[in-house]
N, C-alpha and C positions, 0 to 999 in steps of 0.2 A: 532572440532566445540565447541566455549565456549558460556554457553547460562547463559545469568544472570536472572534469572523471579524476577519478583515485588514479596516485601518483604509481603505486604499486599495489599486489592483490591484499585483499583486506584482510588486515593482520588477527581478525577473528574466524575467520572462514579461510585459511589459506589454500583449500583445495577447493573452492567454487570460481568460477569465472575462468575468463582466459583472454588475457589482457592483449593476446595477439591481433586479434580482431573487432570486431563489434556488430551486433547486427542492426540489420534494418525493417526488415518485418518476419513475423514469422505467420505461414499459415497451415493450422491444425484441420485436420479429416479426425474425427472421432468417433468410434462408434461404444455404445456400452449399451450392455445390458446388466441393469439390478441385480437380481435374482442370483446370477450366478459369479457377480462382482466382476464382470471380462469387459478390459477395455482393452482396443484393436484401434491404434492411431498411424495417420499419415501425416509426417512434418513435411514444408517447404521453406525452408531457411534462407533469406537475402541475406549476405553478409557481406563486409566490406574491408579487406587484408588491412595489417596496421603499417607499422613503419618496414619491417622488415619483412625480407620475403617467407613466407608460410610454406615451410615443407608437410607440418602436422598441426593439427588444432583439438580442442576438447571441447565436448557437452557435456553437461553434469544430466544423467538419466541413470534414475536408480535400478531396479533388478527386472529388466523385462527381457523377454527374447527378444533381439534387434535380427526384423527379418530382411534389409537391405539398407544399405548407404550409397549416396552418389553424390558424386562432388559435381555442379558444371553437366548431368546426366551421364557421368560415366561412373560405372561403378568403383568405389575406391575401398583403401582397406583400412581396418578398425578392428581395436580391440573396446572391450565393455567390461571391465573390472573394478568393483568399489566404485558405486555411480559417477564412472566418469568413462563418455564413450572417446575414445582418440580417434581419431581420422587422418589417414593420410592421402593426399589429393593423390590423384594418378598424374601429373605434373605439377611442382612448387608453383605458388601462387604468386603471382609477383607484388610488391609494395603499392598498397591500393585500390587492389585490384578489388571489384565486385566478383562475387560467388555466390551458387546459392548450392546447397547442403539439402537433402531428400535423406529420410529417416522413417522406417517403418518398423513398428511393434508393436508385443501384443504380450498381456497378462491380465494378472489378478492385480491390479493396483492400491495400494497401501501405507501410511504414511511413511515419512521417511524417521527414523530417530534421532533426535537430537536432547541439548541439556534439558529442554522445555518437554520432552516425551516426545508422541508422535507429531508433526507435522505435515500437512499436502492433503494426498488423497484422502478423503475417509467417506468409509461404508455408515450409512445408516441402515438405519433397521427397515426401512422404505425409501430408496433413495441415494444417493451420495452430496457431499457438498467439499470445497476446497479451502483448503484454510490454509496458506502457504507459508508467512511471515515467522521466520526470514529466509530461511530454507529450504522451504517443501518443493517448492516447484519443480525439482524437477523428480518427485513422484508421479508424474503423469504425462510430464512433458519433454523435449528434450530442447537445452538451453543454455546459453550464456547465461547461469547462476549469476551475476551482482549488481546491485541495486544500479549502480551508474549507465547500465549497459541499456538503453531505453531503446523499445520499438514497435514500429504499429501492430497490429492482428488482427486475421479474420479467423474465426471459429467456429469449426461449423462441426455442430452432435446431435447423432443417430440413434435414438431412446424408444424405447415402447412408447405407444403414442395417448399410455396412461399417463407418463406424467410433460411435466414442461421443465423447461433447458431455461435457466437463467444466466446470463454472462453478462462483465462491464461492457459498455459499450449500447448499441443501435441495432436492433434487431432488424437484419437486413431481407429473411424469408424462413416464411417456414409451412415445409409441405411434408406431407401424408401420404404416402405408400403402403397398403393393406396396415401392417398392423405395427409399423414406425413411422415415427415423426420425424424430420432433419430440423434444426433449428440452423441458422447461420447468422452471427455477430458478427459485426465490424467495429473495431477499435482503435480511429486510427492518431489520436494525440498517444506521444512516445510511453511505453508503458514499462514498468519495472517488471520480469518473471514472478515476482515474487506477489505483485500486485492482479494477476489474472487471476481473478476471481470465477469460478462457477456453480451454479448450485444443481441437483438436479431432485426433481420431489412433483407432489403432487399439491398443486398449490393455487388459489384464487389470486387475482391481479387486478388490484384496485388503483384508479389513479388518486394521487393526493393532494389536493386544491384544484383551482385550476389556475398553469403555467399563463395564461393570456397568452398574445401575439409577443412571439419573442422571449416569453418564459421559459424557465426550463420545466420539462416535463418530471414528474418525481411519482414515481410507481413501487407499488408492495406487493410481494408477494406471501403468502400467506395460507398455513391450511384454512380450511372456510371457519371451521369451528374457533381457532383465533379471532377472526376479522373481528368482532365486536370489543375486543380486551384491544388489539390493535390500533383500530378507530380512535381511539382515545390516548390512547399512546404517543400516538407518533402525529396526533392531530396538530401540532404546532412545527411540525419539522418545514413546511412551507414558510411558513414565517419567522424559525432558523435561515432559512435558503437565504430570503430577503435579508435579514439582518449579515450576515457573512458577506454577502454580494456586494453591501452598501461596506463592512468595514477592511475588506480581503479586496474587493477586485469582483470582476466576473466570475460568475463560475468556471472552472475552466475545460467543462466537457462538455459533451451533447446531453446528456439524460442523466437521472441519478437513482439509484435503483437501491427499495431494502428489502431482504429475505427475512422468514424470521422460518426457522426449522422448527421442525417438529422435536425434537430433542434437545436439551436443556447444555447452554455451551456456557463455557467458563468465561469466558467475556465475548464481546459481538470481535468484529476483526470485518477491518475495512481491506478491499479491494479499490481495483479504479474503475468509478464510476460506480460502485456498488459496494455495499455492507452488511455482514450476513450476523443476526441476531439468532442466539437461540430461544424458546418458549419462555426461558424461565424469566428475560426480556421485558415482557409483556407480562403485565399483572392489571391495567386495565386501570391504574391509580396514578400512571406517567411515573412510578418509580422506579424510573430508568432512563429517564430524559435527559440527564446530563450525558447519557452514551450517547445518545440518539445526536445531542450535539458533538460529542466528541468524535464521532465517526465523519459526521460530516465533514468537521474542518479537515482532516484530513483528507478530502479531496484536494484542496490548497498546498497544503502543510503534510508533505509525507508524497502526497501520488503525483501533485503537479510539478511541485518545489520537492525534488526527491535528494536523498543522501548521496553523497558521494561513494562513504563505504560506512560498515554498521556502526563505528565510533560516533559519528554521527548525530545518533538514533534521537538525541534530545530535540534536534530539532524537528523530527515527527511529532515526537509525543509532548516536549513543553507547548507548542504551538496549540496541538489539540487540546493539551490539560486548559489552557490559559481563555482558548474559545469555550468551552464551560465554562471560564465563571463570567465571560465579558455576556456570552445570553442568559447568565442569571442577575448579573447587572442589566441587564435590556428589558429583561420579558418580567419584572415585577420580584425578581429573588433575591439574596444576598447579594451584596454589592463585590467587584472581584478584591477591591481593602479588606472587607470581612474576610471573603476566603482564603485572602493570601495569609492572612492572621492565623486563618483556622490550620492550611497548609504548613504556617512557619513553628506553632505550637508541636504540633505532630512531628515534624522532621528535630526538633529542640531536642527529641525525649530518645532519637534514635541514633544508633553510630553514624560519626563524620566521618566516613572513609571512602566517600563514594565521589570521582570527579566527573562536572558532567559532559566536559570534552570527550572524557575516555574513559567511560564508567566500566569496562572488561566485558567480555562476554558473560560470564555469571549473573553481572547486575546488568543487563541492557532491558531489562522488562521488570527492575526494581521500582517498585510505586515511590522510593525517596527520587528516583530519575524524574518520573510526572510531576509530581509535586516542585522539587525543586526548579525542574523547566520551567514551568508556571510563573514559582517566585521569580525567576531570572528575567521574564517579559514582563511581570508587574517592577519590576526595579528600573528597568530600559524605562515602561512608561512614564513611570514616576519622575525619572531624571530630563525625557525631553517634553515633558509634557504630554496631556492627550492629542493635539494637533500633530504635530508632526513626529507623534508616534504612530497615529494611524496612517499620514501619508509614507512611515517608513513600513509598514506593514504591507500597505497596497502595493508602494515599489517591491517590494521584495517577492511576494507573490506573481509582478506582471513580469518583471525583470527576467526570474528565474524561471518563467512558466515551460517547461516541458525540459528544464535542465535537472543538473544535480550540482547539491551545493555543499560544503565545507562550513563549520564552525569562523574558518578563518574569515569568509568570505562571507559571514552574516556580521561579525562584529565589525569588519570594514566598511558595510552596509550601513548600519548605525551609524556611525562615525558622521557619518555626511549629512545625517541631519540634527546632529549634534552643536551647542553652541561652546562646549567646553570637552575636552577630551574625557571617554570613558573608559580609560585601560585600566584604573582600579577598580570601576563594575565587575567587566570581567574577569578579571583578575581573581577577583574576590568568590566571585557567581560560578566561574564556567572551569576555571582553571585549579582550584584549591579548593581541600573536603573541609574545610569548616565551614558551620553555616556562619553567615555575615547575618546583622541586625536585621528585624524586618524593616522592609523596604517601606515608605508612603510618602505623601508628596510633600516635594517641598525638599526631602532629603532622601531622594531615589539612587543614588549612589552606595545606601545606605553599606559602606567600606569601614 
């Protein structure tokens, strides 16, 4: 596993993370009850001191009463101001040392604000679900905020026993005490904050194909009255699985898991190991199948191969945009030369001001970023060919599996299966807003 971490804190989020340390796993006690919006959590924090010795450290945990901390089980002391709780150990921690961190609170939980509106926790009208990307997380939990900061979890939520606890990961137990359910997940490939997904609702749970010996399991959950618009929906995501598997690598989780809420969301948003769609998703006609694949690959591209820091972000979303159109080239649809055509047209007619090393925070969820990624891995293709494009896809996926990766350290990537140097690719592609020609083959450079 090669993990690259941000050199320093990420210069879009300078108050999330805390590049002092890093954790190792974290395990959540949660309780909630619907009705009156109250979650009541117990954190257990592994962490591991950085270079230097830790007198203090920070959680990013946004407005809850924090009703104890302990460093090592002794009580330590903390302030909780503008969701960042500080801690200071009852003795400095010495350079490398292992600690683990105890963290109890309890409130009304609530997204957190950000340029995109609310993020994290949100109330449904029956239910709640987590929608965390890029920030939210620590609406609910308390965390090493940044992407690079990757670690296992177990999850275990205490819900009326009307509905079910969906979380990424392997559902380890779940028992029934008069009139709650505990559910406990285990997650233990390295996860980003920002990628713990949870849903909580009242839902049927279908499985989807069947995985065979050694398959991966692929389960829905779903209100009942969906399932039939559902069924038909997402009836070829097994045969997404297979196609990705055969062009990416293995999957790189135990299960994969889709929600779809009963409320209507403005796009679906991938978790690890999980993907939560809203209703308006499902129409019952698959018009919404390219999400369905888009989410996917970001089990690959985004959760397993994660960013360093949010500058990044293209290569979450080119990689995902780019697996759209290679399963509409697969499964009978536009070829991804049409779409990159249809892509390069669209982006022709809009401002070039957008770079996609370091598109800003304003534009990191700009559709010319998708699109563009896209173009930039049909141009890659183009130039080395389909062969040893896809074995530089596959490497890149095994290589980087459970690390975090740089712009730098994907075109260096490239490079290697390269027969002629492509620095005016990206030169052209990743590093400067004009758009270059469309890319096709033969002349994938296209500079």
């Amino acid at each position: 596993m090669a993990v690259q971490q941000s050199v320093g804190q990420d210069p879009y989020f300078p108050g999330n993370g805390d590049l002092r340390y890093r954790v190792h796993r974290y395990e959540l006690t949660l309780d909630y009850r619907p009705a009156p919006n109250r979650l009541s959590g117990a954190a257990r924090i592994n962490a591991i001191a950085g270079r230097g010795q830790l007198t203090e450290f920070q959680l990013n945990l946004a407005d809850f009463r924090v009703g104890r901390v302990r460093v090592d089980g002794r009580a330590a002391h903390y302030t909780h101001r503008g969701g960042k709780l500080r801690v200071r150990p009852p003795k400095p921690l010495r350079t490398g040392a292992a600690f683990t961190v105890e963290v109890q609170w309890s409130g009304n939980p609530r997204p957190v604000s950000s340029p995109w509106g609310g993020l994290g926790w949100e109330e449904l009208e029956d239910g709640a679900l987590v929608a965390s990307q890029p920030v939210g997380a620590p609406s609910w939990y308390p965390c090493n905020d940044r992407p690079a900061d990757k670690a296992s979890y177990q999850i275990s939520v205490t819900t009326p026993s009307a509905y079910a606890v969906v979380a990424g990961g392997r559902l380890l137990t779940r028992t029934t005490k008069a009139s709650t359910t505990t559910w406990v997940y285990e997650q233990a490939a390295p996860t980003s904050s920002y990628l713990v997904g949870l849903s909580i609702g009242k839902y049927q749970t279908v499985l989807l194909g069947d995985p065979g010996p050694g398959g991966v399991p692929q389960h829905g959950h779903i209100p009942a009255h969906l399932l039939p618009r559902f069924s038909r929906d997402f009836a070829r995501q097994p045969a997404m699985m297979e196609l990705f598997q055969e062009l990416f690598g293995p999957y790189p989780f135990d299960e994969y898991a889709v929600v779809v809420t009963e409320e209507e969301l403005d796009v679906p948003v991938e978790a690890q190991g999980l993907s939560l769609f809203g209703s308006n998703h499902v129409d019952g006609a698959r018009g919404s199948e390219r999400l369905v694949a888009h989410e996917l690959a970001h089990q690959w591209f985004g959760n397993s191969v994660s960013i360093a820091d949010w500058r990044q972000i293209w290569l979450n979303e080119g990689f995902a945009k780019y697996a759209e159109w290679l399963w509409s080239e697969r499964s009978g649809g536009r070829g991804a030369q049409q779409l990159a055509a249809a892509a390069h047209r669209s982006l022709s007619a809009l401002p070039e001001d957008l770079k996609l090393a370091d598109p800003g925070r304003k534009s990191m969820f700009d559709d010319r970023l998708y699109q563009r990624g896209g173009l930039t891995l049909h141009a890659v293709r183009c130039a080395l060919g389909d062969d040893a494009f896809f074995r530089m896809l596959r490497g890149w996926a095994g290589l980087h599996r459970g690390g975090a990766v740089t712009t730098a350290a994907f075109t260096a990537h490239v490079a290697r299966f390269a027969d002629e140097p492509l620095d005016e690719l990206f030169d052209a592609w990743v590093y400067r807003t004009a758009l270059p020609p469309l890319p096709s083959s033969g002349t994938g450079a296209a500079v």
